[in-house]
C-alpha positions in Angstrom: 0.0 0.0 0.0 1.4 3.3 -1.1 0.3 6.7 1.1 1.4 10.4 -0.1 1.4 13.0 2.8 3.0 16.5 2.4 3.1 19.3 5.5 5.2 23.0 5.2 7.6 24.6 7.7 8.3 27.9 8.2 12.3 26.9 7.9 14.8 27.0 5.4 15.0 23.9 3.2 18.6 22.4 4.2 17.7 23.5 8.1 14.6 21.3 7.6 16.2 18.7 5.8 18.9 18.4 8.6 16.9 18.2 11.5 14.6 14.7 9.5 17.8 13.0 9.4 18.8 13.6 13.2 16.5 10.8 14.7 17.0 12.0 17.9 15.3 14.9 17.2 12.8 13.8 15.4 11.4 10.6 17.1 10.7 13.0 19.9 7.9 14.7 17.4 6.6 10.9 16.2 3.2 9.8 18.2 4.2 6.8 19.9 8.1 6.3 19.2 10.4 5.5 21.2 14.4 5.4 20.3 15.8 2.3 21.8 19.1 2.0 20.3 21.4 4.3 17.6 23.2 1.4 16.3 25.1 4.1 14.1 24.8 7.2 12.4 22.3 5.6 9.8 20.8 2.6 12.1 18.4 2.8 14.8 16.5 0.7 16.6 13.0 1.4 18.6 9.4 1.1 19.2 6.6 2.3 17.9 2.3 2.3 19.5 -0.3 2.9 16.9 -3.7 3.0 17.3 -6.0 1.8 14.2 -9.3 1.6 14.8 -10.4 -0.2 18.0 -7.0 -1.3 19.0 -3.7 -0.7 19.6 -0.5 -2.0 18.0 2.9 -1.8 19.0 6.0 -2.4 17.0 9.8 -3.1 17.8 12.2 -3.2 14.8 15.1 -1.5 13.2 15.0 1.6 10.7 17.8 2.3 8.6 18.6 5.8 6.4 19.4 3.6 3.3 19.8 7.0 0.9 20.0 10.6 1.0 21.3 13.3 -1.6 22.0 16.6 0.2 21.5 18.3 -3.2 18.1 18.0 -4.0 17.4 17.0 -0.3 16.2 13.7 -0.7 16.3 10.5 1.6 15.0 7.0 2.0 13.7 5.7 5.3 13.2 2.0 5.6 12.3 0.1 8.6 10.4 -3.3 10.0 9.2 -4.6 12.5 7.3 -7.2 14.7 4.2 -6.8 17.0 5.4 -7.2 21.1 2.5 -9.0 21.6 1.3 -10.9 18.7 2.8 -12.4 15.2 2.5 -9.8 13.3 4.7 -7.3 11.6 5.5 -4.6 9.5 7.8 -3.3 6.6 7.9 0.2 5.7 10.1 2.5 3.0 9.5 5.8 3.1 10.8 8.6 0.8 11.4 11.9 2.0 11.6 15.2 0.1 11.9 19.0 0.8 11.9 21.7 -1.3 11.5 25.7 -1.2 7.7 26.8 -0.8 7.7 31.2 -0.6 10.0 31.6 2.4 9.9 27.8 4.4 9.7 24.5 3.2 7.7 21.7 1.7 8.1 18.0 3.3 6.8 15.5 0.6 6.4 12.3 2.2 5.6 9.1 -0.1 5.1 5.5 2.3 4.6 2.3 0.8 4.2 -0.9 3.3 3.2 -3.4 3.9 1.7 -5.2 7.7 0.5 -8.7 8.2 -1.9 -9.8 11.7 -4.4 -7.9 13.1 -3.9 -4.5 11.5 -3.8 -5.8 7.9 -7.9 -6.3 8.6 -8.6 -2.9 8.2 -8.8 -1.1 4.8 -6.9 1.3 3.1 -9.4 4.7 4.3 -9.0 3.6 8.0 -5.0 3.3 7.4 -4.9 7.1 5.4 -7.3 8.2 8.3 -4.3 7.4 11.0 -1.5 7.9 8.7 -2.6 11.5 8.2 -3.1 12.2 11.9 0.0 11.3 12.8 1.8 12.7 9.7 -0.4 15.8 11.2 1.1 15.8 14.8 4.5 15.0 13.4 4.3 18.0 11.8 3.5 20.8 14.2 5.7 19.6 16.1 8.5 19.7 13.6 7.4 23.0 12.8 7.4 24.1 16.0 10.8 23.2 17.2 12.6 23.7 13.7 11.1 27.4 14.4 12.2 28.1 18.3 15.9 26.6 17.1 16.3 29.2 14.1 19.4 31.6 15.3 18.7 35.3 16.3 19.5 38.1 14.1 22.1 40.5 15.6 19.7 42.6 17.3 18.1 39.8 18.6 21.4 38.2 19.8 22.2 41.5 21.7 18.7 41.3 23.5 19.3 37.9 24.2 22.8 38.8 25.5 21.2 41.2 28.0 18.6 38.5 29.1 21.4 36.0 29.7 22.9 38.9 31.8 20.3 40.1 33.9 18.8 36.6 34.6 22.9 35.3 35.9 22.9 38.4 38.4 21.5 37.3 41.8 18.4 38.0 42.5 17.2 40.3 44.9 16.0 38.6 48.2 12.0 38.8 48.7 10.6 41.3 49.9 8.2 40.3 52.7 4.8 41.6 52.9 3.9 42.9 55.9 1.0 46.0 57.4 1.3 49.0 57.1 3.0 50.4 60.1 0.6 52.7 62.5 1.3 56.4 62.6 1.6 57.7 66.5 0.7 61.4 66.0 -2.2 59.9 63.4 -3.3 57.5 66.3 -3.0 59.7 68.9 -4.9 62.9 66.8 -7.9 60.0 66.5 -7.9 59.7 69.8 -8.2 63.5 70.9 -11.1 63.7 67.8 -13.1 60.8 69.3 -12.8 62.1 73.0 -13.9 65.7 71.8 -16.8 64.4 70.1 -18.2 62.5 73.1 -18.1 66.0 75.3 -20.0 68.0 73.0 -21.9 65.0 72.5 -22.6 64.7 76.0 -23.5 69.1 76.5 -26.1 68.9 73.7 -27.8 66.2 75.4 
């Protein structure tokens, strides 16, 4: 079965291109994953809960960067795997590509695989159903982090600077709150009002 799924970053091209490759990055930003093992720079081993339908599947296989061309930022994902709790698996290959959209980035992401047991039951609208939801979360999260890591501008560095600065001086111990403290002449001027106004009060009677 063969899925197409495309999402945009505000991010330039190679920056985005970079940060699919590092798994460590990304398998933060995949529903589900979880990195086991970087076997090397282009191997990785780890698992993986999806939910289709009614139930939940997990998987636990290697994935392997079998190709990527920095010029026309391209790569090949390919991975499989078997279910933890049951006998059935998975195989996936998945080509990745990003190009310039307006000022960020378009990820183009054709998936062809292929999954045997109890997930193979369902048809193909169920599986585009999940595979766009999580292609969805992967996304904004992508996009989210890509963005916060972009470098400041020199203006921006400065202000940062100052930030760094101000936040490594020691701060300033707290200041408790306590009452207001009671004036003597003010308390003792009440007094003389209140007293006065009980005489006269008393002579009118």
């Amino acid at each position: 079965m063969q899925l197409e799924n495309s999402f945009q970053v505000s991010a330039p091209p190679d920056k985005v291109f970079a940060y699919l490759l590092d798994v460590n990055k990304v398998v933060s930003c995949v529903p589900g994953a979880e990195l086991t093992e970087v076997v090397d720079s282009t191997t990785f081993k780890g698992k993986v809960k999806v939910k289709v339908g009614p139930i939940t599947v997990a998987y636990s296989g290697t994935a392997r960067i079998s190709s990527r061309d920095e010029a026309s930022r391209t790569a090949t994902l390919t991975a499989d795997g078997r279910e933890t709790t049951g006998p059935g698996s998975a195989q996936a290959s998945a080509t990745m590509k990003v190009e310039t959209a307006g000022e960020g980035s378009l990820v183009q992401i054709i998936t062809e695989y292929q999954v045997r047991g109890r997930v193979a039951n369902f048809g193909r609208g169920v599986m585009e159903d999940v595979s766009k939801r999580l292609i969805k979360d992967m996304a904004n999260c992508i996009q989210a982090n890509v963005e916060a890591d972009d470098p400041p501008g020199d203006d921006e560095a400065a202000d940062v600077s100052a930030a760094v600065e101000r936040s490594q001086r020691p701060a300033p111990p707290p200041q408790m709150q306590t009452a207001k403290p009671v004036s003597a002449f003010s308390l003792l001027w009440h007094l003389v009002r209140l007293r006065v106004g009980r005489l006269f009060g008393r002579s009118s009677a």
